[in-house]
N, CA and C of each residue as an Amber inpcrd file, in Angstrom:
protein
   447
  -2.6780000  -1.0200000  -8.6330000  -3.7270000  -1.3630000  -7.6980000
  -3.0990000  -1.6230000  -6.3270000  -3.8710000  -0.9080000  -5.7760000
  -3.2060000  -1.5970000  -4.0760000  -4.5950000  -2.8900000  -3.6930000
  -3.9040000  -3.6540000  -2.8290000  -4.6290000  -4.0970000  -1.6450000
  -4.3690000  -3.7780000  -0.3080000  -5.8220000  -3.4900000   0.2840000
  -5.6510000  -2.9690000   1.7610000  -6.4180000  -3.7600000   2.2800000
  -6.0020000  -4.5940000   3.6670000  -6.7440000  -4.7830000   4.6140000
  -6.5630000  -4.6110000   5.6790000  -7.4820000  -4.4180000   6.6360000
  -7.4570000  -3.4310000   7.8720000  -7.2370000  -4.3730000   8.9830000
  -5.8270000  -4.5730000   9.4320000  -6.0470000  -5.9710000  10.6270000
  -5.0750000  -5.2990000  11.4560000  -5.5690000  -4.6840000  12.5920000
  -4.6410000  -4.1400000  13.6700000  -3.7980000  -4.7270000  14.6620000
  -4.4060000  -6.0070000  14.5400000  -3.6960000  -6.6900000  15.6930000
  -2.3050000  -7.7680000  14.5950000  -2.2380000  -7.1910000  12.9550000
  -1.3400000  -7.9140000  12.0290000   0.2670000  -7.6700000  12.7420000
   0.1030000  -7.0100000  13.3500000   1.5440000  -6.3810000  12.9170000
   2.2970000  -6.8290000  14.2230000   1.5320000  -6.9070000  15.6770000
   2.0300000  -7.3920000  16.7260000   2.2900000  -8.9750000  16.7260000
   0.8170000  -9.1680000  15.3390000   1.5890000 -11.0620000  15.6420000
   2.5860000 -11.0490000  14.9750000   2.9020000 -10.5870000  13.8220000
   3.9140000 -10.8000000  13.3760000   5.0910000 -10.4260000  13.7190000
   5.4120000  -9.6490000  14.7180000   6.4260000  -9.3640000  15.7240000
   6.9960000 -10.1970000  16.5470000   5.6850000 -11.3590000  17.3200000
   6.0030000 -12.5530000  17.7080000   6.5430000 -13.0880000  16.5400000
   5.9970000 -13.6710000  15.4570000   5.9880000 -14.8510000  14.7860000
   7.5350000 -14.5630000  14.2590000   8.3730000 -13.2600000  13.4680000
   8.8280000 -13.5470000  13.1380000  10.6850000 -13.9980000  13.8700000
  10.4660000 -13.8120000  14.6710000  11.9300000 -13.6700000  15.7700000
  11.9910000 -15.8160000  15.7500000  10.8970000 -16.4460000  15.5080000
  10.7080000 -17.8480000  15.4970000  11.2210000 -18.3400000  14.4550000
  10.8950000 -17.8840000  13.3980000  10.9660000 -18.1100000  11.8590000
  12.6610000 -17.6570000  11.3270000  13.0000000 -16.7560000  11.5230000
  13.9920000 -16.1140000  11.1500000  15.4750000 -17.0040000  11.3440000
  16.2520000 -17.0570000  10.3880000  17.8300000 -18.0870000  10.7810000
  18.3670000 -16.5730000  11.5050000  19.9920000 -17.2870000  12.1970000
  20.1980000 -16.0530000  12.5020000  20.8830000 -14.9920000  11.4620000
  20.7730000 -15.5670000   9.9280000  21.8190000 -14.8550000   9.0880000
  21.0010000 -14.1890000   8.5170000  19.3850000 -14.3830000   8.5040000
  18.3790000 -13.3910000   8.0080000  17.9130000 -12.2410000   8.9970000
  18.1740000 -12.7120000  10.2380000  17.6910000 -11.9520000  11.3890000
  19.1010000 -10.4510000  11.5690000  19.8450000 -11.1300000  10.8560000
  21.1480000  -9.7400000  10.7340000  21.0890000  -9.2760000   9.9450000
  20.6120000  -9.8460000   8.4900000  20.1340000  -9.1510000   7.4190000
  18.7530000  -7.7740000   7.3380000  17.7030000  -8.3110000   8.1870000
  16.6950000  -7.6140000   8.7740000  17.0720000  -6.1710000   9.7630000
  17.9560000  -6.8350000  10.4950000  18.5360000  -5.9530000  10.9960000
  20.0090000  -4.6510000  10.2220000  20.1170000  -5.3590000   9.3790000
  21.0380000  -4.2880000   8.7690000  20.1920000  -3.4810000   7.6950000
  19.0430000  -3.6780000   7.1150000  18.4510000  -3.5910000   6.5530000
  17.5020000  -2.2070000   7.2490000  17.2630000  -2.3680000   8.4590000
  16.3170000  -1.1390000   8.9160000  16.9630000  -0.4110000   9.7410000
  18.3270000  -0.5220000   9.6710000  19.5930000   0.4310000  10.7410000
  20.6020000   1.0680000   9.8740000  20.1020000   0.8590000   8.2740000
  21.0330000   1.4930000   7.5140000  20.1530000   2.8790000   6.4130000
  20.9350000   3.0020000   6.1230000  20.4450000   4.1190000   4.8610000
  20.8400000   3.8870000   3.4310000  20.2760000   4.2880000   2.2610000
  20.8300000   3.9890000   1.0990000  19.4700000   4.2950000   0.4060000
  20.0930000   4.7060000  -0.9900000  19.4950000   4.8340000  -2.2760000
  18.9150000   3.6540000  -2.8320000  19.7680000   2.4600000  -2.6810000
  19.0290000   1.5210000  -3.2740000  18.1730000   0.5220000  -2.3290000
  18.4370000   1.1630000  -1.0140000  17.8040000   0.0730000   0.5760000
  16.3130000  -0.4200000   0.0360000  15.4920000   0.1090000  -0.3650000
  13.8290000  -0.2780000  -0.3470000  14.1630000  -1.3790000  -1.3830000
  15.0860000  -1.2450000  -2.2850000  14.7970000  -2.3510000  -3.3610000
  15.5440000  -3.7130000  -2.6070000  16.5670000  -3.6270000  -1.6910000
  16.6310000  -4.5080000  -0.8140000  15.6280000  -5.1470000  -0.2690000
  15.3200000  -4.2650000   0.4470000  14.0110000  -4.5410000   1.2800000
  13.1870000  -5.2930000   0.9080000  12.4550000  -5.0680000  -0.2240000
  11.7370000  -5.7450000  -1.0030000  11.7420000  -7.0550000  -1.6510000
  13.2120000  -6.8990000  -1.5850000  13.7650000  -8.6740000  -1.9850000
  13.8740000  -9.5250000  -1.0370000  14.0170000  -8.9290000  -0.2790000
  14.0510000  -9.8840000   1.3040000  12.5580000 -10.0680000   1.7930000
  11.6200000  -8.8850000   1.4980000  10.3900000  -9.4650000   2.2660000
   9.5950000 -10.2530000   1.4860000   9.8970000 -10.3310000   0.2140000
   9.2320000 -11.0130000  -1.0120000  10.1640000 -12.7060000  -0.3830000
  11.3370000 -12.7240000  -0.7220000  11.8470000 -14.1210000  -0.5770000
  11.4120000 -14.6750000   0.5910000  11.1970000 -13.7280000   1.9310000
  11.3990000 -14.0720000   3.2590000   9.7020000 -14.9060000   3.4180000
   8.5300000 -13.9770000   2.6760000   7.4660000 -14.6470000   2.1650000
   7.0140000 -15.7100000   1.3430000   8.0760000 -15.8000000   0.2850000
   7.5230000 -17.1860000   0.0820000   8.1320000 -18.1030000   0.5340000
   9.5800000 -18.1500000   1.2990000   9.9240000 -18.8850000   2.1490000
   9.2630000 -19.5290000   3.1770000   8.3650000 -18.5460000   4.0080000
   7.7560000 -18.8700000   5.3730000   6.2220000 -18.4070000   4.9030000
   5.1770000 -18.5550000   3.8880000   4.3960000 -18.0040000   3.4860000
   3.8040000 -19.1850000   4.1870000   3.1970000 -20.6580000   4.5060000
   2.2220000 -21.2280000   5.4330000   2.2730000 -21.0530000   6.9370000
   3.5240000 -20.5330000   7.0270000   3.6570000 -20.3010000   9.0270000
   2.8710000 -18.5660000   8.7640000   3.5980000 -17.5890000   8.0110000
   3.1490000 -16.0290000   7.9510000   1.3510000 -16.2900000   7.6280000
   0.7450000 -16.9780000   6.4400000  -0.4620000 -17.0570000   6.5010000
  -1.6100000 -17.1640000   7.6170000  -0.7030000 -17.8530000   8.7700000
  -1.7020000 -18.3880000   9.9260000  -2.0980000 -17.0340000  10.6250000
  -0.8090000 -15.9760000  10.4390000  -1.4880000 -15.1210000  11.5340000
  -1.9700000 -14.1310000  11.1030000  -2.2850000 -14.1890000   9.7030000
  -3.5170000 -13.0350000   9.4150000  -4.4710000 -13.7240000   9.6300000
  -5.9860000 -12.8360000   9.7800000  -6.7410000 -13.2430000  10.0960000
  -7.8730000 -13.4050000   9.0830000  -8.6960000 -13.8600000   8.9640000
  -9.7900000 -13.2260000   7.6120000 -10.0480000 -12.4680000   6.7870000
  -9.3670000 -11.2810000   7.9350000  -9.6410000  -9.6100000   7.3960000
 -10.0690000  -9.4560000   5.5540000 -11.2870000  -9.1040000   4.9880000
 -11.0550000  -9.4110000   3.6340000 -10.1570000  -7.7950000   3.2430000
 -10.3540000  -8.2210000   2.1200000  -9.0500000  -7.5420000   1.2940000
 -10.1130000  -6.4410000   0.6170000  -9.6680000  -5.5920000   0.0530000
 -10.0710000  -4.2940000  -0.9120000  -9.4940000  -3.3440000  -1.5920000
  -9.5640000  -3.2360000  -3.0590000  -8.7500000  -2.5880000  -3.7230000
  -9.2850000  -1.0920000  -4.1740000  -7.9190000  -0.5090000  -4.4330000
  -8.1730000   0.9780000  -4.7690000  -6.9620000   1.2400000  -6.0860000
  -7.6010000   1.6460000  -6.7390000  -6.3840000   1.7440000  -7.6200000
  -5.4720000   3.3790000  -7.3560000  -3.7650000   3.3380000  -8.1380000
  -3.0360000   4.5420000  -7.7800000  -4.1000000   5.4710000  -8.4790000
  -4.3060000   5.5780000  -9.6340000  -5.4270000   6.3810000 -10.0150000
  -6.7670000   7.2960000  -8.8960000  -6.7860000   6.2790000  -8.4880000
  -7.9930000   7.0900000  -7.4270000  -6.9450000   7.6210000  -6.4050000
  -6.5400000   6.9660000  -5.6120000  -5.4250000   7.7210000  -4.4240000
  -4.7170000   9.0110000  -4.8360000  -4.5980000   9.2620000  -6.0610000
  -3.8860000  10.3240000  -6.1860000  -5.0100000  11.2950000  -6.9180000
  -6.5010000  10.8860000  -7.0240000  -7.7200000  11.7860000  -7.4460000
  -7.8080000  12.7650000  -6.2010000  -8.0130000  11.4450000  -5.0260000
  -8.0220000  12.1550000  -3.2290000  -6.8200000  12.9680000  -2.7340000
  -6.1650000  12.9460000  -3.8630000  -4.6950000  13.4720000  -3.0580000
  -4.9450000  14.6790000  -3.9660000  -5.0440000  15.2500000  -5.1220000
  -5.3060000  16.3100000  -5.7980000  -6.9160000  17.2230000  -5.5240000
  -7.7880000  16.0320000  -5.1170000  -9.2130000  17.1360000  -4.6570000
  -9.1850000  17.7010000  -2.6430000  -8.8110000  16.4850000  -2.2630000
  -8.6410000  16.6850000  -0.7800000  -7.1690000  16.6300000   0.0060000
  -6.2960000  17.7650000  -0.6280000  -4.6910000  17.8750000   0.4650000
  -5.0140000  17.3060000   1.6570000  -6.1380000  17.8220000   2.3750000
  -5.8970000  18.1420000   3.4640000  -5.8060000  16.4680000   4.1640000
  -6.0360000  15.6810000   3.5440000  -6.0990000  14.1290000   3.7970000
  -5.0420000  14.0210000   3.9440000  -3.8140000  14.2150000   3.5070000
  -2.5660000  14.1300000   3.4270000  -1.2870000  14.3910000   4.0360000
  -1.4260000  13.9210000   4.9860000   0.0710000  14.3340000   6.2140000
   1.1970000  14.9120000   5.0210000   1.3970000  15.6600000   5.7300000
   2.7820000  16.2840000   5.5620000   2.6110000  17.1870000   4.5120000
   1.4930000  17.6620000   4.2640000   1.1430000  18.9750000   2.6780000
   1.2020000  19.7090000   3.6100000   1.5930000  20.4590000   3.5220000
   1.2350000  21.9530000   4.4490000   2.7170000  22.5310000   5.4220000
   3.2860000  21.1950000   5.4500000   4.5920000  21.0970000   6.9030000
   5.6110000  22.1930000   5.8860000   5.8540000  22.7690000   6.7860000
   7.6230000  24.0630000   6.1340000   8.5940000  23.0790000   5.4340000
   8.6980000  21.5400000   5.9340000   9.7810000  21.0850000   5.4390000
   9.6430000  20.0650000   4.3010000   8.3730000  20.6800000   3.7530000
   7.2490000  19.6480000   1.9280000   8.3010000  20.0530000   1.2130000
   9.0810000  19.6480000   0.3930000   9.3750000  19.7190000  -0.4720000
  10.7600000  20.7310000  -0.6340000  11.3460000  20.5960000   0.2930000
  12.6620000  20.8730000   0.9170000  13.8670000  19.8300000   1.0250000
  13.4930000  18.6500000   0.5120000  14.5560000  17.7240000   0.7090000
  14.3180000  16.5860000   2.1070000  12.8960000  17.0780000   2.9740000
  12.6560000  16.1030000   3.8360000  12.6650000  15.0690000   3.3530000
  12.7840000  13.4590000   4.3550000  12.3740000  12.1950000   3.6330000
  10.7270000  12.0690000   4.5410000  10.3380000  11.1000000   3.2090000
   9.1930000  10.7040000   3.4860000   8.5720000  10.4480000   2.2230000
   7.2940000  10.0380000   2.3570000   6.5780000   9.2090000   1.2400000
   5.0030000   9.9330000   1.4640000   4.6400000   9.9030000   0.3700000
   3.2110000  10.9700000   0.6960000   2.4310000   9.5350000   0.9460000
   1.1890000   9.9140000   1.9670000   0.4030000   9.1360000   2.2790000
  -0.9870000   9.7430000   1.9350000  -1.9530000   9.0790000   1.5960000
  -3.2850000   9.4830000   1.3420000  -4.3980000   8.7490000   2.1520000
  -5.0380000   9.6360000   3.4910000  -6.1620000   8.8390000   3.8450000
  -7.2100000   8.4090000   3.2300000  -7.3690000   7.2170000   3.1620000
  -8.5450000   6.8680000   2.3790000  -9.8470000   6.0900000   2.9730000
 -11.1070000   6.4760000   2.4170000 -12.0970000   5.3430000   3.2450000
 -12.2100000   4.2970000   2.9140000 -12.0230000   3.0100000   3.6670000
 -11.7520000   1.7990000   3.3110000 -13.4650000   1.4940000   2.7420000
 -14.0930000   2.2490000   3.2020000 -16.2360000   2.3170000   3.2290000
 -16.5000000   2.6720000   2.0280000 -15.9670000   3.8900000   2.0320000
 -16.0730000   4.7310000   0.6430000 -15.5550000   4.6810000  -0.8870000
 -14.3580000   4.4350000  -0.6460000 -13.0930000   4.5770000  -1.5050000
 -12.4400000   3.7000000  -1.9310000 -12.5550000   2.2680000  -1.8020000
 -12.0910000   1.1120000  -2.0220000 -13.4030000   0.3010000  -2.6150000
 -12.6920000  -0.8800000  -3.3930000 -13.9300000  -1.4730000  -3.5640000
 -13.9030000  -2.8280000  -2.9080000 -14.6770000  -3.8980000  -2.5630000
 -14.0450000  -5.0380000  -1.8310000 -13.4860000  -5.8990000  -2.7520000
 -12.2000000  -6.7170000  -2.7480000 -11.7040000  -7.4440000  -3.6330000
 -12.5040000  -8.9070000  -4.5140000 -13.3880000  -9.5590000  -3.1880000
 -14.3560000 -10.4890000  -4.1800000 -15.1910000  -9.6020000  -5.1180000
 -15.6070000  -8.5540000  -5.4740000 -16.2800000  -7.6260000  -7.2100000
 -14.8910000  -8.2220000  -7.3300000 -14.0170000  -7.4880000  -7.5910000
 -12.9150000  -7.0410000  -8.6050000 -12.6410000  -8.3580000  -8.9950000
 -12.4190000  -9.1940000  -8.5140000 -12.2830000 -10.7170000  -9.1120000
 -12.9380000 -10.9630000  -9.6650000 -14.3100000 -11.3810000  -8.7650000
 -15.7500000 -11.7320000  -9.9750000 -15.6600000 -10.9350000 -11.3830000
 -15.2200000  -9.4740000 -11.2100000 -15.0640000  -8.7600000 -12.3720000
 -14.2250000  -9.2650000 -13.6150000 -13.1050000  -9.2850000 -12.7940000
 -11.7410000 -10.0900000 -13.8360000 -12.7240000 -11.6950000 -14.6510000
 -13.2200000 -12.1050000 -13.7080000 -13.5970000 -13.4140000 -13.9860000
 -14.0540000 -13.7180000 -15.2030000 -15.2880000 -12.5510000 -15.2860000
 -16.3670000 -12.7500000 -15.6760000 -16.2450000 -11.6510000 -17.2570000
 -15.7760000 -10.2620000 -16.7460000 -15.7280000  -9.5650000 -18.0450000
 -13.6830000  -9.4800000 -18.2490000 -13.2350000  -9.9640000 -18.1220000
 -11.8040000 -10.1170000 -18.1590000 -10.9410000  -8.9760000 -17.6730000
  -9.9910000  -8.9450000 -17.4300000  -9.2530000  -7.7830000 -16.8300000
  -9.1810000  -6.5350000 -18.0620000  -9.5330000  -6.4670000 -19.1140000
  -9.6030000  -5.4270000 -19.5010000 -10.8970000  -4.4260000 -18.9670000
 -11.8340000  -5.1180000 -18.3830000 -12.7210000  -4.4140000 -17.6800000
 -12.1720000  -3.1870000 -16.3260000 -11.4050000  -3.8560000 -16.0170000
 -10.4940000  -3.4430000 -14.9050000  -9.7780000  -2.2540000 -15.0750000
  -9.3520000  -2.8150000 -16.6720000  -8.2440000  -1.5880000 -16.7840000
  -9.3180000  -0.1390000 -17.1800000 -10.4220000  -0.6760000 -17.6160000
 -10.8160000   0.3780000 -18.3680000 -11.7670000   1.3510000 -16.5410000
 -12.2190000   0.3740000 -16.3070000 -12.7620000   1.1290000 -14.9680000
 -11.4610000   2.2660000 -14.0110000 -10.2900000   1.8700000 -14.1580000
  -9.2670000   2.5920000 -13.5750000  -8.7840000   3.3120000 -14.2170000
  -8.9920000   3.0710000 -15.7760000  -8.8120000   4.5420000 -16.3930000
  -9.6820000   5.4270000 -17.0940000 -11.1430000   5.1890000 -16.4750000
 -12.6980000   5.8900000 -16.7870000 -12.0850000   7.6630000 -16.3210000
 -12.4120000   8.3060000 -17.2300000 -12.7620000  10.1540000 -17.5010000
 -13.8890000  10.4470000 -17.1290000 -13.8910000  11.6880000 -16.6360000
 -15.0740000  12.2870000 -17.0660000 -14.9590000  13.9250000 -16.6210000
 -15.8140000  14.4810000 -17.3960000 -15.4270000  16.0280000 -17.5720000
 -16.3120000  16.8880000 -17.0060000 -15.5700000  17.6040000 -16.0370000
 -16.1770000  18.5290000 -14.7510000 -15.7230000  19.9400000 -14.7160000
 -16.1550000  20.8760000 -14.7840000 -15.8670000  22.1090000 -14.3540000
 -14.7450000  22.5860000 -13.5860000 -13.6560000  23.1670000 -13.6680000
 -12.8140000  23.5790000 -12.9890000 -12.7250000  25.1320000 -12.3140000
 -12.3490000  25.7470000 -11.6220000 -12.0950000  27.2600000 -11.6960000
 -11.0760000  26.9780000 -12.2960000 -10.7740000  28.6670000 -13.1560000
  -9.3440000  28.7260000 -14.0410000  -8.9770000  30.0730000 -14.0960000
  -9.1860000  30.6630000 -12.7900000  -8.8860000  32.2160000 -12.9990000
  -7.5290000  32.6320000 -13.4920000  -8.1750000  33.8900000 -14.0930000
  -6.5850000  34.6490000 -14.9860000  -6.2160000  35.4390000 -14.3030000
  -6.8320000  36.1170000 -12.9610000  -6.4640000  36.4160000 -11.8950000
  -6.2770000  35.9310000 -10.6090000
């Protein structure tokens, strides 16, 4: 499941906020961290922004804003990514699947395509998370073309 919320102005506060927050032995860590390369870098990454969060998680909380939250599960993102390419930066580019780096992205409608996170809770709440699982892994059987030519 992802959560997405749409807060544009997230990313500039936190640009301020974090140069405040930061010692200087994390602020070199941060920095070696997005000036290097490696196979195992994201799983770095991840340990640092996870620790660096619950470290500073009541100062980082202040500067999101309300924005509510909404989930989509990988299941659907990759339904939109198999019915609609064309949503998809970088399908089509000469250098797909050549050894470029990059990470496939899928546009999605936050309107359409997501659901808002208070259901999905109330959901969990109320019919338990196996409801959940079963809604994200619901079938159903549609017509394909399957030419032999």
């Amino acid at each position: 499941m992802y959560l997405v919320s749409v807060d544009y102005d997230l990313v500039g506060s936190l640009d301020k906020l974090l140069p405040t927050l930061l010692t200087s032995e994390e602020s070199l860590v941060w920095k070696l961290l997005n000036d290097h390369e490696g196979s195992r870098l994201r799983n770095a990454e991840d340990r640092f922004v996870f620790a660096t969060s619950v470290k500073y998680w009541e100062k980082l909380k202040r500067v999101a804003r309300d924005t509510p939250f909404n989930v989509i599960s990988a299941r659907k993102a990759i339904r939109v990514l198999q019915t609609e390419p064309q949503r998809t930066p970088g399908i089509g580019l000469r250098a797909w699947g050549t050894a470029a780096r990059g990470e496939v992205n899928v546009h999605i409608s936050i309107q359409q395509e997501t659901t808002p996170w208070q259901e999905v809770s109330k959901r969990i709440s109320s019919e338990g998370i196996s409801s959940i699982v079963s809604a994200v892994n619901r079938k159903r059987t549609e017509e394909v073309y399957d030419p032999v030519i």
